[in-house]
C-alpha positions in Angstrom: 26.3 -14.4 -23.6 27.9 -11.8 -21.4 26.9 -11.2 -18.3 25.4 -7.4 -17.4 27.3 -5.9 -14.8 25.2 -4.7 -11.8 26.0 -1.1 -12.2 24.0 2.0 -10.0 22.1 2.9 -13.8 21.3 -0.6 -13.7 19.8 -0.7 -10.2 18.0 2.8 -11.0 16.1 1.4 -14.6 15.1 -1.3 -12.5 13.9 0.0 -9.3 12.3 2.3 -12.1 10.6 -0.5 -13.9 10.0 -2.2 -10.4 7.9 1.6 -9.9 5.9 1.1 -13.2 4.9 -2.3 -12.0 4.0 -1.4 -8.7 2.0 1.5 -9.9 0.5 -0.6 -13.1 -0.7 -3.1 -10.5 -2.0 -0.1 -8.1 -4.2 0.8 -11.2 -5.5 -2.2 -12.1 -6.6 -2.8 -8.4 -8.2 0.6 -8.1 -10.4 -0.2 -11.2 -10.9 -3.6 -9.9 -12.2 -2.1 -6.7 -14.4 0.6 -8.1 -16.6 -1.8 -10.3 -16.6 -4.6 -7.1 -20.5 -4.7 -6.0 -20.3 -4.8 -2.0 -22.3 -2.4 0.8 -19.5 0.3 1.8 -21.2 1.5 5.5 -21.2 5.0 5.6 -19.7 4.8 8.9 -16.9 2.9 7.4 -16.1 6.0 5.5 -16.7 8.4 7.7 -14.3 6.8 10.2 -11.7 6.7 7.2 -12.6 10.5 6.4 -11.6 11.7 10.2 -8.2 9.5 9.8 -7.5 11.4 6.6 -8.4 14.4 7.7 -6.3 13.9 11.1 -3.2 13.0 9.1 -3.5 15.7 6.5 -4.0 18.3 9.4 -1.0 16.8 10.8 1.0 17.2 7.8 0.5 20.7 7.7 1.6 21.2 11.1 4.7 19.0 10.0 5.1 21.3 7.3 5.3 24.7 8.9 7.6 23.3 11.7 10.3 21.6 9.3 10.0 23.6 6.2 8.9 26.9 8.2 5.9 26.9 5.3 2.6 29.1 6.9 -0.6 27.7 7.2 -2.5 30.1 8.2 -5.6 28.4 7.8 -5.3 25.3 7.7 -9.1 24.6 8.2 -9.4 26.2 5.5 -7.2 24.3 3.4 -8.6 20.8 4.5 -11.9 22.5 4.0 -10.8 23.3 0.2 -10.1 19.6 0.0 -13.0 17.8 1.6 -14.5 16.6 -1.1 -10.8 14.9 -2.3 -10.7 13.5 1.0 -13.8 12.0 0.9 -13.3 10.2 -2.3 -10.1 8.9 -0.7 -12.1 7.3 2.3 -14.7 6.1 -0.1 -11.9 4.5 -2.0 -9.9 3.0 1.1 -13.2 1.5 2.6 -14.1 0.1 0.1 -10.6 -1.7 -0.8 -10.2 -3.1 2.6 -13.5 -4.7 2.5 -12.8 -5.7 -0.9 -10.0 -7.1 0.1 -11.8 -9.1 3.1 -14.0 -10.5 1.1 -11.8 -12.0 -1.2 -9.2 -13.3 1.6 -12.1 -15.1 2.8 -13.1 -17.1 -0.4 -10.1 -17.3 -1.9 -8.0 -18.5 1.4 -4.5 -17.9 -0.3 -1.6 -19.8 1.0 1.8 -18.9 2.1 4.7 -21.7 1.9 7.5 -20.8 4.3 9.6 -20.2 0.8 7.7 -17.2 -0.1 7.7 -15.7 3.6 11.9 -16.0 3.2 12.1 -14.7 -0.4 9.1 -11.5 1.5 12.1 -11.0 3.7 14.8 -11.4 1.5 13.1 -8.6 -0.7 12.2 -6.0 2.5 15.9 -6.0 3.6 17.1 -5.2 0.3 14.5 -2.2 -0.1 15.0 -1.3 3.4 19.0 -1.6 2.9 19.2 -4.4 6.1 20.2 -7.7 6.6 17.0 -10.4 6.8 18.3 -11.2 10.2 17.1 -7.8 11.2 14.1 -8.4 9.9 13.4 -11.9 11.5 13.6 -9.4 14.3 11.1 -7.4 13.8 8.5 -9.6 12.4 9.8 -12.5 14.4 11.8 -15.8 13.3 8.4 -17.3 11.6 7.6 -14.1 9.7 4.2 -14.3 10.3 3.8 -11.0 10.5 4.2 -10.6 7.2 2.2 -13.7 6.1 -1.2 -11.4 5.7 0.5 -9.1 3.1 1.5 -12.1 1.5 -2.0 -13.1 1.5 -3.4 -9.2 0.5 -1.2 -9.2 -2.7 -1.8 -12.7 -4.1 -5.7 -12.0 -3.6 -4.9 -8.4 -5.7 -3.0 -10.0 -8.6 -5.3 -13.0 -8.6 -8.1 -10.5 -8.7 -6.8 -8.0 -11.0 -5.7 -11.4 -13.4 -8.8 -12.5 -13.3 -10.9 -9.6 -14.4 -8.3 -9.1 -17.5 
């Protein structure tokens, strides 16, 4: 069998087909998480409809500084949008306590082997060495232990309801 050279069309189909997955998955979650029965707060949302609203407003600032695009009224334009926005929060308040929930009763664990092959995976995405990451997160990787945790409580989720 010969062996496939690791070629940049090679790396592009597959960080391609990595893309696909990811987004696949991002589906599947966001259809697991709008049928999941659990009280959203309304100030839950509301609190994630000021963030979103913050950060749009602050990329439209971004964009007329760096891309010199006007905005002349930009109230109006997150105005135009509210209702997007608001979806959005919904959404994201609802996933992260969806994502609580589950943490809690499913208590996922994390072996020091998946915490190395985590870093191992960052520094290639992030084009650095997994010393430089230890860094950052710290020689245990703890840091990164909870996202561990979020995405083996999403597939598990998302499995299960298939």
């Amino acid at each position: 069998m010969a062996e496939i050279k690791k070629t940049p069309e090679t790396a592009a189909a597959k960080e391609t087909d990595e893309m696909a997955e990811r987004a696949d998955m991002e589906n599947a979650w966001r259809h697991f998480v709008e049928s999941y029965d659990i009280h959203v707060p309304e100030e839950t949302v509301e609190n994630e409809f000021r963030y979103i609203t913050l950060e749009m407003r602050h990329r439209l600032q971004y964009d007329t500084l760096t891309n010199h695009t006007p905005h002349i009224n930009a109230r109006a334009e997150l105005a135009a949008r509210e209702n997007e926005y608001r979806k959005l929060a919904y959404y994201e308040a609802k996933s992260e306590l969806v994502t609580k929930k589950l943490l809690a009763d499913w208590q996922p664990a994390v072996t020091h082997e998946e915490l190395e092959k985590e870093a191992s995976a960052l520094a290639v995405r992030q084009n650095t060495t997994v010393d430089m990451v230890k860094r950052f997160f710290g020689e245990d990787l703890a840091m990164l232990e909870r996202d561990i945790k979020e995405r083996k409580v999403r597939e598990r989720a998302v499995k299960f309801r298939g």
